[in-house]
C-alpha positions in Angstrom: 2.7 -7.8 -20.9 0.6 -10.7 -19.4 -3.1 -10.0 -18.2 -1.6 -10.9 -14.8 0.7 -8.3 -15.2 -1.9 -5.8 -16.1 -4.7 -6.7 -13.3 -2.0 -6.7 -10.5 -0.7 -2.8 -12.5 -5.4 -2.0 -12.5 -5.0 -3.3 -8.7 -2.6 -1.0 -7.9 -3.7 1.8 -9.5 -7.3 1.2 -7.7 -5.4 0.7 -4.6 -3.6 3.8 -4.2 -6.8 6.2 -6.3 -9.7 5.0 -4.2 -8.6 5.3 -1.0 -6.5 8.5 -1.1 -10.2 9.3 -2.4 -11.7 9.2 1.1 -8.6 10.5 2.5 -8.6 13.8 0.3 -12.4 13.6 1.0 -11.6 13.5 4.9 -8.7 16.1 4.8 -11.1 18.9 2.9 -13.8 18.3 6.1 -11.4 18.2 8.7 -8.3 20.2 7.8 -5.2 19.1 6.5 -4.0 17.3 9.9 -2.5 13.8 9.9 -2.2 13.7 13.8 -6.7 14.3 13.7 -7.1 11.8 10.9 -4.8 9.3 13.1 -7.3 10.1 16.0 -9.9 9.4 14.0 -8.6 6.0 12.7 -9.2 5.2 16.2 -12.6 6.2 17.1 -13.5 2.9 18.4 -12.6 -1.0 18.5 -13.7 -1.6 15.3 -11.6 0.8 13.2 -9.0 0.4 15.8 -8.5 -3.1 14.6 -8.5 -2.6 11.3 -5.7 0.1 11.5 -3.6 -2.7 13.4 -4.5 -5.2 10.5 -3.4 -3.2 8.0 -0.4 -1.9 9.9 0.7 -5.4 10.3 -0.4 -6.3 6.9 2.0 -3.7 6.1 5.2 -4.8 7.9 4.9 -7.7 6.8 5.4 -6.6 3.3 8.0 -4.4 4.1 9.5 -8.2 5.1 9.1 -9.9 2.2 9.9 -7.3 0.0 13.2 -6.7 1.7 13.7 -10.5 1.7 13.4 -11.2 -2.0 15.0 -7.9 -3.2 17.9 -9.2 -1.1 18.2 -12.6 -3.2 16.8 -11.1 -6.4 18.6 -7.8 -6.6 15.4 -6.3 -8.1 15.9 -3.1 -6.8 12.8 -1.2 -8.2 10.7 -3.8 -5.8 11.3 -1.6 -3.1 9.3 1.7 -4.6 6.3 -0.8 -3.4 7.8 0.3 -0.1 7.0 3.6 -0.1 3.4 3.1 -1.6 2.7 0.8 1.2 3.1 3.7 3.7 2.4 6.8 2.4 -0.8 5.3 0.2 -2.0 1.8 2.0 -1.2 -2.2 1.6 -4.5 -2.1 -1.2 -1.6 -0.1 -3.8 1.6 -1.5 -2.3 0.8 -5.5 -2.6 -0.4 -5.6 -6.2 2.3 -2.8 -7.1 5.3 -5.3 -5.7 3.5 -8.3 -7.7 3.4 -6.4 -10.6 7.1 -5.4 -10.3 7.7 -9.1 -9.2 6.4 -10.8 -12.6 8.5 -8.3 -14.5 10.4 -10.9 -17.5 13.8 -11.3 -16.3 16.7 -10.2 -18.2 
C-alpha cells in the first residue's frame, strides 16, 4: 500500500472518529434526538452556513462518486456513500480516495 493510500485510509478514519466524537458528546447532554441536534445545527447564521456547505459538499460527492463508479465499475466506491451521510464529508472524501487509488486488477 502507498503512503497515499494509507493517509487518505488515517483521513478517513479521523474523519468519521472525531466528529462522531462531538456528536456522541452532544447526544449524552441532550438526549438521543436527531430532530434537536438538527435544530441545533441551526442556531444561528453562522452554523447555518456551514451545515449548507457541507450538505452541498456532500451531494456533490454523491455526484462524482456515482459518475466514476458508472465508468469504472468500482463498485465498493459507493460504501463512501453511506459514510458521507450518516458520518460527514471529513470520512466520506478521503474514504472514496482511498478506495479510488486501489491497484487495478
Amino acid at each position: 500500500m502507498t503512503a497515499l493510500r494509507i493517509t487518505y485510509l488515517a483521513l478517513a478514519i479521523w474523519g468519521a472518529v472525531h466528529p462522531m466524537y462531538y456528536f456522541v458528546t452532544w447526544f449524552r447532554a441532550n438526549g438521543w434526538d436527531l430532530m434537536a441536534m438538527v435544530d441545533a445545527w441551526h442556531a444561528n447564521a453562522a452554523s447555518s452556513g456551514l451545515v449548507w456547505d457541507l450538505t452541498i459538499a456532500a451531494v456533490t460527492l454523491t455526484v462524482w462518486i456515482l459518475a466514476e463508479v458508472a465508468v469504472r465499475r468500482n463498485w465498493l466506491g459507493l460504501l463512501a456513500i453511506p459514510a458521507t451521510f450518516c458520518i460527514g464529508v471529513s470520512c466520506g472524501l478521503p474514504l472514496y480516495l482511498f478506495l479510488r487509488t486501489a491497484p487495478v486488477r
